[in-house]
DOMI-51992 format. One record per residue (C-alpha): residue in one letter; x, y, z. Coordinates in steps of 0.5 Angstrom, whole numbers, padded with zeros to 4 digits. Layout:
// residues N
pt aa: A&X: X&Y: Y&Z: Z
...
***
This chain:
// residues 69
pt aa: X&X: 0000&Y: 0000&Z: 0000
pt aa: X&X: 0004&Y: 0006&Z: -0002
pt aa: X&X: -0002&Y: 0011&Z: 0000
pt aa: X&X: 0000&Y: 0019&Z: 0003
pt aa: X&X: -0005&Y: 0016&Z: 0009
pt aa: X&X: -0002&Y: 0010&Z: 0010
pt aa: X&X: 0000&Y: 0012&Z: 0018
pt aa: X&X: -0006&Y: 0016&Z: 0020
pt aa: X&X: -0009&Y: 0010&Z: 0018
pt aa: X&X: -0004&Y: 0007&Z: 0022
pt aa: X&X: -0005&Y: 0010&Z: 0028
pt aa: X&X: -0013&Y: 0010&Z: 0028
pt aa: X&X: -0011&Y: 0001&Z: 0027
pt aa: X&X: -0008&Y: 0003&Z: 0034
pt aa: X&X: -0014&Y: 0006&Z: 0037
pt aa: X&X: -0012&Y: 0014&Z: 0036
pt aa: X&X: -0006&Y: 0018&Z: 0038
pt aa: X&X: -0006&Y: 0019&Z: 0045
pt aa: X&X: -0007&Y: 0010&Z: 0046
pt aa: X&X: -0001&Y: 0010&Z: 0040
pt aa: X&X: 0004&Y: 0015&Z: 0043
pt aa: X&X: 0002&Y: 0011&Z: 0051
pt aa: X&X: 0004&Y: 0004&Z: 0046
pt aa: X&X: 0010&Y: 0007&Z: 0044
pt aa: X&X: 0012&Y: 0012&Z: 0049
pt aa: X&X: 0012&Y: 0018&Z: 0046
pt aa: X&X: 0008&Y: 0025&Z: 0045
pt aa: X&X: 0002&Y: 0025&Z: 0042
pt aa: X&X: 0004&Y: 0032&Z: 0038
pt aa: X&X: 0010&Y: 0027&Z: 0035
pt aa: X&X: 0005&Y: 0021&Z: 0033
pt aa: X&X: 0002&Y: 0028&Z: 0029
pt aa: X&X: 0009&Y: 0030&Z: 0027
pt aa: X&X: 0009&Y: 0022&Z: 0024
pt aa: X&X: 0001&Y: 0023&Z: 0020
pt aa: X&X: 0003&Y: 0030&Z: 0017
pt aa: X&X: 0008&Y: 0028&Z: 0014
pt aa: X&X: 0006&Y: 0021&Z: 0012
pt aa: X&X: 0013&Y: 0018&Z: 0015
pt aa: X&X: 0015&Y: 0015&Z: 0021
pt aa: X&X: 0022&Y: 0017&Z: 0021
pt aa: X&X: 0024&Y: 0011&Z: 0027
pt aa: X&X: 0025&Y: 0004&Z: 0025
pt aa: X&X: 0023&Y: 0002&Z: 0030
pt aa: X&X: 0017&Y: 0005&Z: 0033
pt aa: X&X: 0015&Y: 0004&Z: 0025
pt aa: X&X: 0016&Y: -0004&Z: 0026
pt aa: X&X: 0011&Y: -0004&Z: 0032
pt aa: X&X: 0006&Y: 0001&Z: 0029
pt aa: X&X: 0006&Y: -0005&Z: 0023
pt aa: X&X: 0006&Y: -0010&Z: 0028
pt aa: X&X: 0000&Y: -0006&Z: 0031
pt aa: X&X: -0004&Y: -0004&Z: 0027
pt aa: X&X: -0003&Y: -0009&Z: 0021
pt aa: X&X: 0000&Y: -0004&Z: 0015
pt aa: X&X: 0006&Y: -0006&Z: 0012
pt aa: X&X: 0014&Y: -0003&Z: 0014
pt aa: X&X: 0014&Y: 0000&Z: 0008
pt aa: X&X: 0008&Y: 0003&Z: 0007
pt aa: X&X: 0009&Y: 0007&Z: 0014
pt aa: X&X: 0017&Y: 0009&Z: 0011
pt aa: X&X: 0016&Y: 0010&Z: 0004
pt aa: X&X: 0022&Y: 0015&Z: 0005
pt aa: X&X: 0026&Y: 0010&Z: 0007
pt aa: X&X: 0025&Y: 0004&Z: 0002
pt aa: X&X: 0030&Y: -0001&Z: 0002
pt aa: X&X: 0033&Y: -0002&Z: -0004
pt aa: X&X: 0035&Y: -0010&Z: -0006
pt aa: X&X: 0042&Y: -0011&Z: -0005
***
């Protein structure tokens, strides 16, 4: 899924903001920061969100696709 809403509808998965940063440990204004930008820029917080909410790895950091090797 290559889609700019990917991670609000991530978020959303996880029960909203403030239930998603509690999960995570971290501010609900960076769980904003991550919707606006259609990015979470932490591989790790990015790999629980996609365990969480069921959204592909890539599909939250579309920015830092991997590239085969």
């Amino acid at each position: 899924m290559r889609d700019e809403l990917a991670v609000k509808k991530a978020i959303f998965n996880m029960g909203g903001a403030k239930m998603a940063g509690q999960f995570l440990d971290v501010s609900t204004s960076a769980i904003g920061k991550w919707a606006r930008n259609g990015v979470i820029p932490n591989l790790e917080k990015a790999q629980l969100v996609a365990q969480e909410s069921g959204f592909s790895l890539a599909s939250l950091r579309p920015r830092f696709e991997q590239k085969a090797i």
